[in-house]
N, C-alpha and C positions, 0 to 999 in steps of 0.2 A: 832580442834583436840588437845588432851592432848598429850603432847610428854613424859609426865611422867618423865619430868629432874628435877622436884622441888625438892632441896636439896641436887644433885648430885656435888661433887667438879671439875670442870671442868678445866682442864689448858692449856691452847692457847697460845702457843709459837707465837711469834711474832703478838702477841695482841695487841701492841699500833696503828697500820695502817691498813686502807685497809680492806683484808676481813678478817683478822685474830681480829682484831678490830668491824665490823661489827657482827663477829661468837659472840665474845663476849657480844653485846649487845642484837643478840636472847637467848644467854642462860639464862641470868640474867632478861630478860621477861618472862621466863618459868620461872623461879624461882631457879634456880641452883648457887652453889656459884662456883665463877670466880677468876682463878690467871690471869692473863695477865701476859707473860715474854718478852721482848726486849732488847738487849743491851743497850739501851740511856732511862738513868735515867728519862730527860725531854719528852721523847714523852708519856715514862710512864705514868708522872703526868697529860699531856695533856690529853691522853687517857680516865684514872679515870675520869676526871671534866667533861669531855664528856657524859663517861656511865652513872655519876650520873644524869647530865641531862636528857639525855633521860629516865631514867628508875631510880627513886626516890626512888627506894626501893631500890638499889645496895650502897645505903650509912649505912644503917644499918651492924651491926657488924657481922663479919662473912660472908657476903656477896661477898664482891670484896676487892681483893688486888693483889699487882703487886712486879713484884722482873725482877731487872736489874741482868742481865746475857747473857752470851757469851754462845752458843745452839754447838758451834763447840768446844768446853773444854768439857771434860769428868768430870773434877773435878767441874767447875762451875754448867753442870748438875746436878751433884749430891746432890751438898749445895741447889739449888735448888730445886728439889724434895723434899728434909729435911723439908726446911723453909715451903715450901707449904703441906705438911703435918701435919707439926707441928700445923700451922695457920688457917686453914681450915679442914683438916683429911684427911683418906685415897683418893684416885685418882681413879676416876670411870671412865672419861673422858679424853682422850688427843690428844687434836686438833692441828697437825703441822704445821705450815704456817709463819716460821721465813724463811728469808734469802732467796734472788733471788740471780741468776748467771749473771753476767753484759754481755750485750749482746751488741757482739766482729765480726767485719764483717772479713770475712772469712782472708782476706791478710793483719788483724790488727792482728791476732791473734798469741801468743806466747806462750811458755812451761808453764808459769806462769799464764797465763789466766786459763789452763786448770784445772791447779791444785785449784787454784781460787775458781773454780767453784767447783770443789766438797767439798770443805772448804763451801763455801755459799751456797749451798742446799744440797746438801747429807749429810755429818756430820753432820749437822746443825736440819736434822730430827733423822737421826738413833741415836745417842747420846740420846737423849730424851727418842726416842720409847724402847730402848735398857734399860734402866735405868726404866721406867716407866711399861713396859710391863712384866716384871719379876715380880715385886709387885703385878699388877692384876693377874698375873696367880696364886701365892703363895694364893691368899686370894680367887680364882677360880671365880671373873668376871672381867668386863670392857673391854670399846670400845677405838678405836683407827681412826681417820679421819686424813688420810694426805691431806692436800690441794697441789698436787703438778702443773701439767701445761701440757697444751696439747702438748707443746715442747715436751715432751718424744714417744712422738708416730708419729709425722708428721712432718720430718725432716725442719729446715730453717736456710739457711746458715748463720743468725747472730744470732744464739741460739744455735751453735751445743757443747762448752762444759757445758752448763745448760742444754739443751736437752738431754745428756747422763747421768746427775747426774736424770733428773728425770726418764729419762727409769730404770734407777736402781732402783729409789725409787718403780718404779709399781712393778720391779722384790720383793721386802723387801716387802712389800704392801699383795701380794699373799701368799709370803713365812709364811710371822708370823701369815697370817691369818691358815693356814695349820697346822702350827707348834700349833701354840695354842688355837685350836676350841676345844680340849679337855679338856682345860682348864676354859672353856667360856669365852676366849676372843674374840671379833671380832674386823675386823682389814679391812677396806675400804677404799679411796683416792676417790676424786674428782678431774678432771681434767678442770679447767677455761681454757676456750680462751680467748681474749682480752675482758678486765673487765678494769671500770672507775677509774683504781687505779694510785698512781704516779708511779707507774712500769712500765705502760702504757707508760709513757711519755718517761721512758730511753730509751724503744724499738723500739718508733717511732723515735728517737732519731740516733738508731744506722742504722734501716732499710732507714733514709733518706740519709744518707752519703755512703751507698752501690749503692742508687740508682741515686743518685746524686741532688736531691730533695727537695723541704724544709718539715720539722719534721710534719707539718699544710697537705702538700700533701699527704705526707705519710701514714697519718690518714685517710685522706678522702678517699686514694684506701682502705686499710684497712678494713673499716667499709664498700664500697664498695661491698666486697665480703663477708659477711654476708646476709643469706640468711632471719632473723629476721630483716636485718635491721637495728641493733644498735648494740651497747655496752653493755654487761652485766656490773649490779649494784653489788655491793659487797655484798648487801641486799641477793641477786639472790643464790648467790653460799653460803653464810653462810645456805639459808631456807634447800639447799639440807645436807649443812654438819648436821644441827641441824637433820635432820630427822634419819641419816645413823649415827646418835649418840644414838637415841632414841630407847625404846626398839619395836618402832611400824615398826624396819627394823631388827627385832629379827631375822631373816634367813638370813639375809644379811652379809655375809662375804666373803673376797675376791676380790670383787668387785671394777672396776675403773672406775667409772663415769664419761662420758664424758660431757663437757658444755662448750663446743664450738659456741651452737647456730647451730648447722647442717652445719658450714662451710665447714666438711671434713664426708662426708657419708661415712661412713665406717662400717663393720661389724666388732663386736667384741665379 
């Protein structure tokens, strides 16, 4: 299937890892050009020598570039937006996926986690969409993919101040989609369950010390109660973001995609 992204400037906040990393290496298979943003200049670079392997065509000019920036600064936004305009052209594309909430078991948790967390995942997307999303609507298109986490909808007691930053984010998710369909912008979120990322590992990480457990047990219940089976691939959740980017999900707005794997049957 043509996703029809060939040429489109695409910019994936937190691109150098994981599945914001992965997103970027379907779009640059479709043919689209790619900023990658992160705060760590080095995973950057890692990143790039990556995508250029995989896909050999992301080394030509105009293609793929990357810019080190802090996603919870309103001014580092900014210069960023600039630069990747300047260097690519306007912004058809904006994939969220910087910054997780460090996940706090219930009677570690202090005033300062809370705020934490919405420093590492809320600010961390709105900044961007907020900055990003006024330019598509001015020039009247452009999509918007937050990758945010099924934390926001299915409460767990060592994710509850990340869990509340992405419940907000579903609420931003809905709202700009509303706000700005008359604009032609659309504006949709994907929500991963446990996916093979190192994010994975701080989780199991924090749910084994709740449970009293080692991190390896942890896992094994975890994966447990997947009804697939396994662990989602970052491959997995990028195929869906690439699509609910593409114009072949052209009525799709609003929308919060669950990818959990069926662990939580729920209607939505």
């Amino acid at each position: 299937m043509d996703l029809e992204l060939g040429g489109k400037v695409v910019v994936i906040t937190g691109g150098s890892k994981g599945i914001g990393l992965a997103c970027a290496q379907g779009f640059l298979a479709e043919g689209a050009r790619v900023a990658i943003v992160s705060r760590d200049a080095a995973n950057l670079s890692r990143a790039c020598e990556a995508l250029v392997r995989a896909v050999p065509a992301a080394a030509d000019a105009g293609r793929l570039m990357s810019v080190a920036a802090e996603m919870a600064d309103p001014a580092a936004v900014a210069a960023m937006v600039a630069k990747v305009e300047a260097g690519l052209g306007p912004i058809d594309v904006l994939v969220t996926s910087a910054g997780a909430a460090k996940r706090t078991p219930p009677d570690e948790l202090e005033p300062a986690a809370w705020r934490a967390a919405m420093d590492a995942k809320y600010f961390s997307y709105v900044f961007p969409i907020d900055a990003i999303v006024k330019r598509m609507g001015a020039r009247g298109s452009g999509t918007i993919v937050n990758v945010i986490g099924a934390g926001g909808k299915v409460a767990s007691p060592v994710h509850m101040p990340g869990g509340a930053a992405n419940a907000a984010l579903m609420l931003v998710t809905a709202g700009m989609a509303s706000a700005y369909a008359g604009r032609g912008i659309r504006v949709n979120a994907v929500n991963p369950g446990l996916t093979l990322t190192e994010r994975l590992k701080e989780g199991m990480q924090a749910d084994a010390r709740m449970q009293g457990i080692s991190p390896d047990e942890a896992l094994a219940r975890a994966k447990a109660k997947l009804p697939l089976g396994r662990i989602a691939t970052p491959e997995e959740i990028a195929n869906a973001v690439l699509f609910l980017a593409s114009s072949k999900a052209s009525y799709v707005s609003g929308a919060i995609l669950s990818m959990d794997g069926a662990v939580n049957p729920i209607v939505v």
